[in-house]
C-alpha positions in Angstrom: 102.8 119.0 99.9 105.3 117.0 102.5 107.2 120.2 102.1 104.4 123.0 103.1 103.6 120.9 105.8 106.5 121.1 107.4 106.5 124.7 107.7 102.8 124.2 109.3 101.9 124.6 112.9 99.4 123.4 114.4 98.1 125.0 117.2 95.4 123.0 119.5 93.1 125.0 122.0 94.7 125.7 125.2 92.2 124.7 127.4 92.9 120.9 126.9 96.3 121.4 128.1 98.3 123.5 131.4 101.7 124.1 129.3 101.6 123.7 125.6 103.8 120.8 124.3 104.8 122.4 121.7 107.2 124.6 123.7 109.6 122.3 124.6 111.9 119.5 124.2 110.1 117.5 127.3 106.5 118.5 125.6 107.2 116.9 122.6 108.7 113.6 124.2 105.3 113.7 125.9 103.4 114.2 122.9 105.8 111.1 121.0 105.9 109.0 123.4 102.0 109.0 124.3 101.4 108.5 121.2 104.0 105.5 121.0 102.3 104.1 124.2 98.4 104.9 123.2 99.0 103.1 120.0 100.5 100.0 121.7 98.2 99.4 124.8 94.8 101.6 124.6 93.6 104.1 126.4 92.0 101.5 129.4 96.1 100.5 129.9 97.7 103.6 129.4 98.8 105.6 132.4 101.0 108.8 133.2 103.1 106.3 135.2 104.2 104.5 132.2 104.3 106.9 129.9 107.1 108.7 132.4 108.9 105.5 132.3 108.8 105.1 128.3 110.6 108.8 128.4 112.7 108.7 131.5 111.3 111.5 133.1 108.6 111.8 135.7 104.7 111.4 136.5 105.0 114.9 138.1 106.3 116.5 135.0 104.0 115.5 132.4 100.9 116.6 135.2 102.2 120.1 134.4 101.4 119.8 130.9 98.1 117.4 131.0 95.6 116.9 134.0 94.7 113.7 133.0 94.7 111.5 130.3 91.3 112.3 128.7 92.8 116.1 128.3 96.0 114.4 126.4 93.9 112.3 124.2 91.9 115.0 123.5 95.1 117.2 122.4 96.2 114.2 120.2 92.7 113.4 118.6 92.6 117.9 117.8 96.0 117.7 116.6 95.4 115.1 113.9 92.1 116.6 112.9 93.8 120.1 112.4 96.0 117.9 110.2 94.0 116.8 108.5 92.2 119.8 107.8 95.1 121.0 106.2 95.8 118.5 104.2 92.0 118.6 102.7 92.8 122.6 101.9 96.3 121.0 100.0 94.1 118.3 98.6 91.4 120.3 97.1 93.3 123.4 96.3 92.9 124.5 92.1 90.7 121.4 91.7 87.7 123.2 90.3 85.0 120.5 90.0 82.4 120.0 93.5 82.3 116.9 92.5 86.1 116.1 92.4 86.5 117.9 95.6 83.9 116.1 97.5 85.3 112.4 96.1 88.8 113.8 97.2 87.8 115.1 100.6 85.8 111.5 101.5 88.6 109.5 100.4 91.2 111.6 102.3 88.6 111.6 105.6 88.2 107.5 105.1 91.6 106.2 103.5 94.4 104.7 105.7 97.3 107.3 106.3 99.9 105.0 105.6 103.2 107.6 105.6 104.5 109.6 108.0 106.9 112.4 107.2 105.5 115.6 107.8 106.1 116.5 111.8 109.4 115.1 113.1 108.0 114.3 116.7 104.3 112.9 115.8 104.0 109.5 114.5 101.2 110.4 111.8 100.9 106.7 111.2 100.2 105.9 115.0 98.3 108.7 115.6 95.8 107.9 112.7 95.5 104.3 114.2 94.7 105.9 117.8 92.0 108.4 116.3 90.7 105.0 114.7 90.3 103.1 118.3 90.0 105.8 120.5 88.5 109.0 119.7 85.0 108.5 120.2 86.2 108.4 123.5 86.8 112.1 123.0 83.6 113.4 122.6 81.5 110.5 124.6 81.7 111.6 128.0 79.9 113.8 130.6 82.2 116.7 130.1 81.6 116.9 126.3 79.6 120.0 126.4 82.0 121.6 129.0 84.9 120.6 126.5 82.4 122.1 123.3 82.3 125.3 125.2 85.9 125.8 125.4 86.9 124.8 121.9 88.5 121.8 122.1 87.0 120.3 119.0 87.1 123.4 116.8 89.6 122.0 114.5 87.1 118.9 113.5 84.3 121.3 113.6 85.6 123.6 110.8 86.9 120.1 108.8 83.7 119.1 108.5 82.5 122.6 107.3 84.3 122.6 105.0 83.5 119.0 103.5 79.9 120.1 104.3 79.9 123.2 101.8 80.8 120.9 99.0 78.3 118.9 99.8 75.7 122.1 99.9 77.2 123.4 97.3 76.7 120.1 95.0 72.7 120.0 96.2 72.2 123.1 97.8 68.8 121.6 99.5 70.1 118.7 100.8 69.1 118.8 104.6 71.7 116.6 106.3 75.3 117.6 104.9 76.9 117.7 108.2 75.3 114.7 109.3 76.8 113.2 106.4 80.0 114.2 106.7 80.5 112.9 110.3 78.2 109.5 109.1 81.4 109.2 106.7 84.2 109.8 109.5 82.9 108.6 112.6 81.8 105.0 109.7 84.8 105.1 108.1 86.8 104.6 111.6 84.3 101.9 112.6 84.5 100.2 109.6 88.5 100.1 109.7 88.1 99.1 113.5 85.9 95.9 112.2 88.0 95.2 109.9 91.1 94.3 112.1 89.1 92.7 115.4 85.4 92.1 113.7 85.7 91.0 110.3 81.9 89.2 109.8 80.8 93.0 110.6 82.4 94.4 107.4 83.0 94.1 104.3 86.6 95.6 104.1 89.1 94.2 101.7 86.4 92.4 99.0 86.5 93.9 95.2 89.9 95.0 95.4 89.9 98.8 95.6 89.9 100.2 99.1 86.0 99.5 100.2 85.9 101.5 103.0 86.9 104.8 100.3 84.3 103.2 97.6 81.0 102.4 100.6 81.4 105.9 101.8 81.7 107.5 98.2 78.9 105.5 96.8 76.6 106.5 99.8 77.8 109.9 99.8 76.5 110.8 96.3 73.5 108.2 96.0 72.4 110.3 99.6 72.7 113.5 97.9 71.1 112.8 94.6 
């Protein structure tokens, strides 16, 4: 699979960034090193001024590519979820049973990525750890709709379509699958997130297998049946 991703672009809506990053060598130091810097302080420390100085350029030059922060974290946040929409079509490809695909597609939307190999300048490893802490900041502010409208979040839009047609598709009058389907996500990041800083809040790491992939796949299919 490592090898048909590589071949894979990924192309995020234009209208969370002025010059695509993809289209240079400076774009993707951006991208890298904003993703080195996100991961290591949080979006409350992170500024354009520092991430110029972790990749020796300027604050000017990466203003040409981002207008501010909240439109970079909202590239990195559609990037990963683009990725990770790919890897659910890799994932579920010639596995025939609804109920196979839906357990693969809720362990794969709540399990830890824990490799990174695929795309040579993007730390998938960091980036999944970012998307963990920060990407609720994404979609909870005042411009949300204004960001809706333009399609920045059509990559985790059709993601959870497609988890949500399994889930139709396994009880076709089941009223709430895309409500499930972002209760597994958006839960499965908080439940990571307590796990490091608020462990009394979780239950992550009893029974041995990975709990956060069991909880969500138990409530998945005891919510549907």
């Amino acid at each position: 699979m490592h090898r048909l991703l590589d071949k894979i672009s990924i192309t995020v809506s234009d209208t969370v960034y002025l010059k695509d990053p993809e289209t240079s060598d400076l774009g993707r130091r951006i991208v890298a090193g904003a993703i080195a810097l996100l991961d290591e302080l949080g979006l409350e420390q992170f500024t354009f001024r520092k991430l110029a100085q972790q990749i020796g350029s300027t604050e000017a030059s990466i203003y040409r590519y981002f207008e501010n922060k909240h439109k970079l974290l909202l590239y990195l946040v559609m990037w990963y979820w683009g990725w990770m929409e790919y890897r659910l079509v890799f994932r579920l490809a010639n596995v025939a049973s609804a109920d196979d695909r839906l357990r693969r597609a809720i362990r794969l939307l709540t399990e830890e990525v824990v490799e990174d190999s695929s795309f040579s300048h993007i730390n998938e490893v960091k980036l999944s750890r970012i998307v963990v802490a920060e990407s609720l900041k994404a979609y909870l502010t005042r411009d949300v709709d204004v960001d809706n409208q333009s399609g920045a979040f059509a990559y985790y839009k059709q993601l959870v379509e497609r988890v949500a047609e399994i889930v139709r598709e396994l009880n076709p009058n089941f009223a709430y699958p895309h409500m499930l389907v972002t209760t597994i996500v958006e839960g499965g990041h908080v439940q990571r997130h307590f796990a490091e800083h608020l462990p009394r809040l979780t239950n992550v790491g009893e029974g041995g297998e990975d709990s956060v992939v069991r909880f969500f796949t138990d409530l998945a299919f005891k919510t549907i049946r």
